[in-house]
ROZAZA-273005 format. One record per residue (C-alpha): residue number from 1; residue in one letter; x, y, z. Coordinates in Angstrom, 1 decimal. Layout:
   pos   code       px       py       pz
   NUM      a        X        Y        Z
...
This chain:
   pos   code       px       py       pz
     1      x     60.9     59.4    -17.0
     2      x     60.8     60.7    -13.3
     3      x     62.5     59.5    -11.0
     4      x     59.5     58.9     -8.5
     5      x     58.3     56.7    -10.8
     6      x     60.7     54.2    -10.9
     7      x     61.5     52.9     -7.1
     8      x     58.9     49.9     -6.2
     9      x     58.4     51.2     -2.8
    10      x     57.5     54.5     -3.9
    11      x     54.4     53.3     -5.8
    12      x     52.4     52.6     -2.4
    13      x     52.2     56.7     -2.5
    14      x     49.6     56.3     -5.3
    15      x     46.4     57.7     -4.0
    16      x     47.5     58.4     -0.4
    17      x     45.4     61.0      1.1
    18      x     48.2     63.5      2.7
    19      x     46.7     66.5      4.5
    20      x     49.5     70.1      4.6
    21      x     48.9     72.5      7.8
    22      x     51.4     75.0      6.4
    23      x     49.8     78.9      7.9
    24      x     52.0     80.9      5.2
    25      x     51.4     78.7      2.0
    26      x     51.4     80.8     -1.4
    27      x     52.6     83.9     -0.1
    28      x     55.0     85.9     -2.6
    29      x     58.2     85.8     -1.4
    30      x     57.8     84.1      1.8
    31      x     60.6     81.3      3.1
    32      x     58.4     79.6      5.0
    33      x     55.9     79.3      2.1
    34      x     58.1     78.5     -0.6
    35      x     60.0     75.4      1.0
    36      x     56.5     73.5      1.0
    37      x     54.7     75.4     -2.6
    38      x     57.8     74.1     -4.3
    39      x     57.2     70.3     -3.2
    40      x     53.6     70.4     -3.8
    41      x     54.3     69.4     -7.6
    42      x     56.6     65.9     -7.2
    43      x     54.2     64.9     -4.4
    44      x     51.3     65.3     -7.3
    45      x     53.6     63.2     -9.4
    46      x     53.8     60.4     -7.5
    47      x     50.5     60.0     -7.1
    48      x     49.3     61.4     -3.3
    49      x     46.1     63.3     -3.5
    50      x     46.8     66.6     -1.6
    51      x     44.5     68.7      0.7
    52      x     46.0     71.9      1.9
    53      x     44.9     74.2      5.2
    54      x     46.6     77.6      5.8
    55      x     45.6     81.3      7.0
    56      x     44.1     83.5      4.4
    57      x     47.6     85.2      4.2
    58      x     48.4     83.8      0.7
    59      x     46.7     83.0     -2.7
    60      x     44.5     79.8     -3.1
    61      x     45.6     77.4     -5.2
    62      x     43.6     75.7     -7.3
    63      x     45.3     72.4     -8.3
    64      x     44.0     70.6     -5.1
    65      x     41.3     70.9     -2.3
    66      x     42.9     74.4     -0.4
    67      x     41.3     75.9      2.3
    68      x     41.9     79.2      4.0
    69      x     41.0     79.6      7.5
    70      x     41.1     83.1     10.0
    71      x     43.0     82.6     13.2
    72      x     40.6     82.7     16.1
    73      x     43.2     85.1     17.9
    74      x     43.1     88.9     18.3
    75      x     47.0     89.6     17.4
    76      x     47.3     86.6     14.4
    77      x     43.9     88.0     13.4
    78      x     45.6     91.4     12.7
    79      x     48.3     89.8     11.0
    80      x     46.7     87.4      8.8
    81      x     44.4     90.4      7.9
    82      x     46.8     92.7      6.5
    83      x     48.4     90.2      3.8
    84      x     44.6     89.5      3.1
    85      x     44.0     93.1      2.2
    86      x     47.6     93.7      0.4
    87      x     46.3     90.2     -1.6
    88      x     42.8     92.5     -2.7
    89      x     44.0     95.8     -2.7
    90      x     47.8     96.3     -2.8
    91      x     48.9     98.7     -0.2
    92      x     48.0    101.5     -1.0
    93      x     45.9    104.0      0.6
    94      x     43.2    101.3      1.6
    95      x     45.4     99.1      2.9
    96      x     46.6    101.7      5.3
    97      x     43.1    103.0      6.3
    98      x     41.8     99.3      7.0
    99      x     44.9     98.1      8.9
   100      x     44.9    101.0     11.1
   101      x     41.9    100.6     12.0
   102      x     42.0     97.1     12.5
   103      x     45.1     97.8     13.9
   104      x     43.3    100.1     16.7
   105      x     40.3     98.2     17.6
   106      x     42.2     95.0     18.6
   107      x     44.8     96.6     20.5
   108      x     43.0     96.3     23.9
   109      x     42.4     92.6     22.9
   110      x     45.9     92.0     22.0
   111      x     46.7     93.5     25.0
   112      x     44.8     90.9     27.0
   113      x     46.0     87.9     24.9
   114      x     50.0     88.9     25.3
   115      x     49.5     89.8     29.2
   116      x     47.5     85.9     29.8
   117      x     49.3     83.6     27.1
   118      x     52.0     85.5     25.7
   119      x     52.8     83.3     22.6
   120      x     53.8     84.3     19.4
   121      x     50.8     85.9     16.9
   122      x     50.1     83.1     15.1
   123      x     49.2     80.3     17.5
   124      x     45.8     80.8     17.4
   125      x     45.8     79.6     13.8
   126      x     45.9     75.8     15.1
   127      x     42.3     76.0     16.6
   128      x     40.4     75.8     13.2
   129      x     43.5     73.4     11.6
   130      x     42.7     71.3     14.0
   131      x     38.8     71.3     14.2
   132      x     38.7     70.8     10.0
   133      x     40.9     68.2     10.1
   134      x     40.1     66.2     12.9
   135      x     36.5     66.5     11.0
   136      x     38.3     65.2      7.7
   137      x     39.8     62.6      9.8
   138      x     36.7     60.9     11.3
   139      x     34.7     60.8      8.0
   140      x     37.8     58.5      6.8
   141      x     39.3     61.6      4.4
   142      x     43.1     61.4      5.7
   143      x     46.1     59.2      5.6
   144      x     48.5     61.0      6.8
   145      x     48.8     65.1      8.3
   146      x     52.4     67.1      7.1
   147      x     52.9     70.0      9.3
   148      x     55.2     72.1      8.7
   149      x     56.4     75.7      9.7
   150      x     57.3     78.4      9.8
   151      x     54.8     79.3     12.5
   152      x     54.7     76.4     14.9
   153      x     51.1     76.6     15.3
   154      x     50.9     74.2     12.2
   155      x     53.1     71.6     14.4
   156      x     50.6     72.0     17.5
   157      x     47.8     71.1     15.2
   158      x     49.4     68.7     13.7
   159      x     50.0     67.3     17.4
   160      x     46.6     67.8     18.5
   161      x     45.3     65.4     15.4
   162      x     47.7     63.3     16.3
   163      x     47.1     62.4     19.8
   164      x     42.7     63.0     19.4
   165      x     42.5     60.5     15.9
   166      x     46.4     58.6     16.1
   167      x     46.3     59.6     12.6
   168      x     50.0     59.2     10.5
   169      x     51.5     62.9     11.7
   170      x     54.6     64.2      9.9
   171      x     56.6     67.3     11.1
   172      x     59.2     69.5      9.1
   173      x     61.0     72.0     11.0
   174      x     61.7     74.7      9.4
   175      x     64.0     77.1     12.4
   176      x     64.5     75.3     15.7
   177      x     62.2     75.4     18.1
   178      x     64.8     75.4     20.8
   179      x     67.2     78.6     20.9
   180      x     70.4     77.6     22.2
   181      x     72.5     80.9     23.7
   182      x     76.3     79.6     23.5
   183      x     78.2     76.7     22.3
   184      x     78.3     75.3     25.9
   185      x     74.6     75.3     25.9
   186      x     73.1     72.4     24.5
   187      x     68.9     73.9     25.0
   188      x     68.3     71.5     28.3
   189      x     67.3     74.9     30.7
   190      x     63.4     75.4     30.4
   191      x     62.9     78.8     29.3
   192      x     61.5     81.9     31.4
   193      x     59.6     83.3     28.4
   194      x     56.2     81.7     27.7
   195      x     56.3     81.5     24.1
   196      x     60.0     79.7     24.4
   197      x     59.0     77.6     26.9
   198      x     55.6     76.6     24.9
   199      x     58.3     75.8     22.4
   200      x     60.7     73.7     24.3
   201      x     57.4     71.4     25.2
   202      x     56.4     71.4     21.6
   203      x     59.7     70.1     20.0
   204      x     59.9     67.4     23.3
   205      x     56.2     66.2     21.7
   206      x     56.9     66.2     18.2
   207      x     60.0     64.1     18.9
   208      x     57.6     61.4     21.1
   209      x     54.2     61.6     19.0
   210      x     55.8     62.2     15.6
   211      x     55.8     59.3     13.3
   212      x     58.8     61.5     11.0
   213      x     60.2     64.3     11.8
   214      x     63.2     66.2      9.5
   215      x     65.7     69.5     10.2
   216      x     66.6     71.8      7.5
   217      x     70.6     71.3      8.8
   218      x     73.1     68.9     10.1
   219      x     73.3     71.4     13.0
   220      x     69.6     71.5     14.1
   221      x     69.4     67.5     13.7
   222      x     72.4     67.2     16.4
   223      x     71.4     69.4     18.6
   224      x     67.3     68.4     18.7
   225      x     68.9     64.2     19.0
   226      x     70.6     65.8     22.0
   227      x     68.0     66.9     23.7
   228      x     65.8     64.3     22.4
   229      x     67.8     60.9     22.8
   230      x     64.3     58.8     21.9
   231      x     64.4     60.1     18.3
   232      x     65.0     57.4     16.4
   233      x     64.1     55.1     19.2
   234      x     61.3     52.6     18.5
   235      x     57.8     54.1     19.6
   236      x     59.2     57.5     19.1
   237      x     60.2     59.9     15.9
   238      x     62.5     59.2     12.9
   239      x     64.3     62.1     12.8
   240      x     66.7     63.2      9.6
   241      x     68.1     66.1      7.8
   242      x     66.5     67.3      4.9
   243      x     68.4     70.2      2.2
   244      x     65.1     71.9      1.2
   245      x     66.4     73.6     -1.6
   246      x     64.8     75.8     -3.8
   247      x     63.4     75.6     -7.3
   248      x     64.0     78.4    -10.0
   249      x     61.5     81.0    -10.3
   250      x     59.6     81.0    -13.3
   251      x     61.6     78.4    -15.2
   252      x     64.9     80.7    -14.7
   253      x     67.9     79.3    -16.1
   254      x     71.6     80.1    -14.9
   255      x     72.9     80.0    -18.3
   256      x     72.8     84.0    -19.4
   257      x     76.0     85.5    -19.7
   258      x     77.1     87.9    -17.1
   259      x     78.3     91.6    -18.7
   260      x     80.6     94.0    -16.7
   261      x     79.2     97.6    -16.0
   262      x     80.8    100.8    -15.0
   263      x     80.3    100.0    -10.8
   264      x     80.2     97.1     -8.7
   265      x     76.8     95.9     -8.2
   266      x     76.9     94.0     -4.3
   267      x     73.4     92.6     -3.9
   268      x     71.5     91.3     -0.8
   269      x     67.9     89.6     -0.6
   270      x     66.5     89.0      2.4
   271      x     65.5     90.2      5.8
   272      x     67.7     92.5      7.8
   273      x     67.8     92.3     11.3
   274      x     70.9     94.1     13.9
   275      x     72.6     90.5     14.1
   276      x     72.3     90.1     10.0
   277      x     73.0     93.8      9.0
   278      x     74.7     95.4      6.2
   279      x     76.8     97.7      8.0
   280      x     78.9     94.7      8.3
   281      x     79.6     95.3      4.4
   282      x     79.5     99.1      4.9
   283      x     82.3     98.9      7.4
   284      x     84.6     96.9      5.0
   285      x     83.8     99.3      2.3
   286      x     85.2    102.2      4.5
   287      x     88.4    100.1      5.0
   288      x     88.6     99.4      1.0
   289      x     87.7    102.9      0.4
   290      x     90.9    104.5      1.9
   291      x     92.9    101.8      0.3
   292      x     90.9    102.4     -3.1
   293      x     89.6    105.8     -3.3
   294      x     88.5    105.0     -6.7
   295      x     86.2    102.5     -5.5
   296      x     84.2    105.3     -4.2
   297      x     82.5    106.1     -7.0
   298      x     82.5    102.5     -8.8
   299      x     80.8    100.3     -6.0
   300      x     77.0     99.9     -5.5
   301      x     75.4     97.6     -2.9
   302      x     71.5     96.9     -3.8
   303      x     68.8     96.0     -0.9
   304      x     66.3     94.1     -2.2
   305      x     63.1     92.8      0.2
   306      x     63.2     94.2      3.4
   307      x     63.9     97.6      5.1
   308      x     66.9     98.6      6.3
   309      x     67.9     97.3     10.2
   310      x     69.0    100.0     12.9
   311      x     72.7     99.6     13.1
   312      x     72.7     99.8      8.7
   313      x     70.9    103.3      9.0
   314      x     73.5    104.2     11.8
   315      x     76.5    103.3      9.0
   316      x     74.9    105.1      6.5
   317      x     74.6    108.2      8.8
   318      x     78.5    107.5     10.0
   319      x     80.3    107.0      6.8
   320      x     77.9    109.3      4.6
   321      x     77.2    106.2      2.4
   322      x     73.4    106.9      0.9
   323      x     74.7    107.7     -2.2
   324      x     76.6    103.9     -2.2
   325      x     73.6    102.1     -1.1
   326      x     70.4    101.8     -3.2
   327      x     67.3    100.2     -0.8
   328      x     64.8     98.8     -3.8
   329      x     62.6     97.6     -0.8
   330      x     60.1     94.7     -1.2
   331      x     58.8     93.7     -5.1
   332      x     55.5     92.4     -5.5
   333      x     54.1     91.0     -8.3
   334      x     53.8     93.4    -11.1
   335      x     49.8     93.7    -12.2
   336      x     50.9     94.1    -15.7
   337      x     53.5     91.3    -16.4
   338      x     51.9     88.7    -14.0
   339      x     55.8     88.4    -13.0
   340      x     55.5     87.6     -8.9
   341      x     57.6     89.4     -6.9
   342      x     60.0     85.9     -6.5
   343      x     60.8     86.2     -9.7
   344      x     61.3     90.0     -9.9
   345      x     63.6     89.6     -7.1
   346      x     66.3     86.8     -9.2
   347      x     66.3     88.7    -12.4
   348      x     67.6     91.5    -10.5
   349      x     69.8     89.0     -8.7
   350      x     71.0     87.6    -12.0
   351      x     72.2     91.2    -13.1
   352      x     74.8     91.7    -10.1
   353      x     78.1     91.0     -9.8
   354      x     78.4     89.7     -6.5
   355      x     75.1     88.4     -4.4
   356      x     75.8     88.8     -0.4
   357      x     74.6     86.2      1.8
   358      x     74.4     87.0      5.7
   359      x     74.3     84.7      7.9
   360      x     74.0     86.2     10.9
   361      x     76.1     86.2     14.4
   362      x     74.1     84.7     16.8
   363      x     74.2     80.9     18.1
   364      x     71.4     79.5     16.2
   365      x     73.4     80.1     13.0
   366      x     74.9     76.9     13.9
   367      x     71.2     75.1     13.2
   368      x     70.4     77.8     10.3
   369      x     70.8     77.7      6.8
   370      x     69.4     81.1      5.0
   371      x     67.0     80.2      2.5
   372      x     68.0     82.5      0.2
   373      x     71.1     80.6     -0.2
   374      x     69.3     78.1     -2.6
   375      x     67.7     81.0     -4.9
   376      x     70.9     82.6     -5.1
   377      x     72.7     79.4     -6.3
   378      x     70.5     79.3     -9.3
   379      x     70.7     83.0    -10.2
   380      x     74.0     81.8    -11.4
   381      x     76.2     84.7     -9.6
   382      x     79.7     84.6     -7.6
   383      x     78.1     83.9     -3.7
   384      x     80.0     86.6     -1.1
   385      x     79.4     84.0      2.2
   386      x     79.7     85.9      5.7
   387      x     78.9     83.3      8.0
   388      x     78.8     81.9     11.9
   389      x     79.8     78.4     13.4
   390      x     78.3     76.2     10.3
   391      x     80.6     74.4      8.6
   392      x     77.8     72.6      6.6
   393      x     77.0     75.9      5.2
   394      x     81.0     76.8      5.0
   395      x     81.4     73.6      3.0
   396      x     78.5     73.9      0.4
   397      x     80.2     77.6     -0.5
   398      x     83.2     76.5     -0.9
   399      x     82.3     73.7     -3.5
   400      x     80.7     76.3     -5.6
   401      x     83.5     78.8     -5.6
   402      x     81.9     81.6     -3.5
   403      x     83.8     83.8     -1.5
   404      x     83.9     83.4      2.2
   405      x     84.3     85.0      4.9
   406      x     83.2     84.3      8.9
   407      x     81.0     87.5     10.9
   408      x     83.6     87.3     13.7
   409      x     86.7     88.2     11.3
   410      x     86.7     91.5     10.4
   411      x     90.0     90.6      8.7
   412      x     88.3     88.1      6.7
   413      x     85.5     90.1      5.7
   414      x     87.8     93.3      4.5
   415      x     89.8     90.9      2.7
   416      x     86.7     89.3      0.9
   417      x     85.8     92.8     -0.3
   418      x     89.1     94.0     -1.3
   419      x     89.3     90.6     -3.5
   420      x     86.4     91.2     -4.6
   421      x     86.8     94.5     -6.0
   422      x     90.4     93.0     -7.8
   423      x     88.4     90.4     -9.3
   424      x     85.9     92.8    -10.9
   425      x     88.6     95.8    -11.8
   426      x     90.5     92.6    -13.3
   427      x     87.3     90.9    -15.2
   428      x     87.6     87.9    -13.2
   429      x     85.4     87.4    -10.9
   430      x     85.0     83.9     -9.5
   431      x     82.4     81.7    -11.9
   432      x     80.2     80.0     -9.6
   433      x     79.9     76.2    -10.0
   434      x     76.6     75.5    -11.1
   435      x     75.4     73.3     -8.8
   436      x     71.7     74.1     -7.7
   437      x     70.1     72.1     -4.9
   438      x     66.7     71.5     -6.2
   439      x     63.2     70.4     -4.5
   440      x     63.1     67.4     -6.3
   441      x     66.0     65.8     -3.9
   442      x     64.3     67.0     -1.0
   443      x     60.9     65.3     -1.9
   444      x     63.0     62.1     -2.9
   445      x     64.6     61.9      0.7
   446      x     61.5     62.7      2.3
   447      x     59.5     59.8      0.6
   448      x     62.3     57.0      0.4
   449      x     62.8     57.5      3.9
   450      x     59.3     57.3      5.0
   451      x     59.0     54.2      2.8
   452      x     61.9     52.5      4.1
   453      x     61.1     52.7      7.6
């Protein structure tokens, strides 16, 4: 029996009419899409009959109403266009004929709409959310609006709706709004840049106008209560933490057994960037190397899902590496399989030793959580941690047995990676405790705490 079907308070779901503004919903492989496509099934259990707006940048579902709208703006225009045409054609050699010329005949517009606004792309994308819903609202269609994001332009619409109809408005956040630059600096100095400062205003409104608003992290949660001391306040937001968690691609199970090869496999998903960079790990292997020199030939590292940063390709030119590191780029769905390219990704997760998980080295670490973290933890592999100033994070790795180490301590990272290497010559790498974190818990908080208050 599930579990949503048992609590009293949770039958007053039944039949609610819940309206998602999520831009990026059913895209392959995207964060932002995933931490609401895996809810939508146990809010259709409980009951609550689901209409869904987003840009046409993913695949329309066809379990509920889903409606796929252009962004009215030159630049998100651009971008929502070229996961349209990668959705029809692949990207191939049309893909790169119509983009560019997209590409081209927008630029002066582009232009224009960085030099007068100078927001990020996809802001425009709240004009139409908020003109179809506010039109579902008045003809009695909508109980309650769920932004979330990703973008923020599903938040402003969401805001908009809020303040035109006083509809029921609930906000998940999925990366702070507010980019704090040191410890010492708590996010109470307006921005300079436009698009910051539009966000700064944004999270101040969605803490007043809100009816619920939740943080992916015990980090972000403290730090938005700080600047916003009416959260929680009557009048004002309930603000909480939510774990999204992740569920397993294609049914995948942890439960296969892991065989030993002739190398090493290291394995990162995820997006690169020069403050979450492999040449972190390609460093430490230089150190191991001239410890090891056997390790040479017996360690691979595998980049799966994104292409290589700046300060990686300047490692691999330093150290002379290419022949250690294997960039698989991004998988998309296979035509003939029908296996997405989410699923492609954790099988050949599941076949590595040793999954990497960067965290990064900037301040907002302390508010981040990667959300890879909760598809690695049910691909069932040892976890190598390297992260910044979040003991939340810290904590959840170290119940599951997953090496750790912090982006600051070279020492800790080089001593990570010679363990590491032990553990595998030896046959011992760490089991992981299998302890997934699963949708389902997120949905439960979500709902009991918007039915208890």
């Amino acid at each position: 029996m599930s579990e949503f079907s048992q609590p009293t308070e949770l039958k007053g779901f039944v039949n609610q009419r819940w309206l998602i503004l999520s831009h990026g919903f059913n895209m392959d492989g995207r964060a932002s899409s995933q931490t609401i496509t895996d809810k939508m099934p146990y809010l259709l259990e409980v009951g609550i009959r689901l209409t869904v707006f987003s840009a046409i940048t993913g695949i329309k579902d066809q379990r509920f109403p889903h409606y796929q709208y252009l962004a009215w703006g030159p630049s998100a225009f651009r971008f929502d266009f070229r996961h349209w045409i990668a959705n029809q054609y692949g990207r191939g050699f049309i893909y790169k004929v119509l983009t560019r010329t997209v590409s081209l005949l927008l630029s002066p517009l582009i232009g224009l709409e960085k030099l007068v606004l100078g927001y990020s792309s996809q802001w425009s994308w709240a004009l139409p959310a908020f003109i179809h819903g506010y039109r579902l609202i008045r003809e009695g269609k909508v109980d309650l609006v769920y932004s979330t994001g990703g973008a923020w332009s599903a938040h402003l619409a969401g805001l908009w709706l809020k303040r035109v109809t006083g509809v029921r408005w609930i906000a998940e956040i999925h990366d702070p709004l507010v980019i704090r630059s040191s410890p010492a600096d708590d996010g109470f100095a307006i921005p300079r840049n436009r698009d910051a400062r539009f966000r700064y205003c944004l999270e101040k409104n969605i803490a007043h106008f809100a009816d619920y608003v939740w943080w992916f992290t015990d980090g972000a949660l403290h730090y938005a209560k700080v600047r916003n001391p009416n959260l929680n306040s009557k009048g004002n937001a309930h603000g909480f933490m939510v774990l999204p968690g992740a569920e397993p691609p294609g049914g995948l199970k942890t439960n296969k057994e892991h065989r030993y090869g002739d190398k090493l496999h290291l394995s990162h998903s995820g997006s690169l960037a020069k403050d979450r960079s492999i040449s972190t790990i390609l460093s430490a292997l230089h150190s191991l190397f001239q410890k090891y020199p056997e390790a040479r030939q017996q360690i691979c590292i595998n980049v799966y899902g994104a292409p290589l940063d700046a300060l990686t390709k300047e490692a691999l030119e330093q150290y002379h590496y290419h022949d250690v590191l294997i960039d698989h780029g991004r998988l998309e769905k296979d035509p003939l399989s029908g296996i997405s390219g989410r699923e492609r990704v954790v099988q050949e997760l599941q076949k590595s030793d040793v999954l990497i998980l960067l965290h990064g080295n900037d301040e907002w670490c302390a508010e981040y959580i990667p959300s890879k973290f909760y598809e690695y933890l049910w691909a069932g592999r040892p976890i190598w941690g390297i992260t910044h100033r979040n003991p939340q994070l810290d904590q959840m790795l170290s119940e599951r047995g997953a090496y750790l180490s912090h982006q600051t301590d070279k020492l800790s990272i080089e001593m990570a990676l010679e363990r590491i290497w032990l553990d595998w010559r030896g046959r011992q790498l760490q089991i992981p405790e299998e302890k997934p974190i699963d949708v389902r818990q997120a949905v439960a908080t979500i709902l009991n705490t918007i039915s208890a208050n």
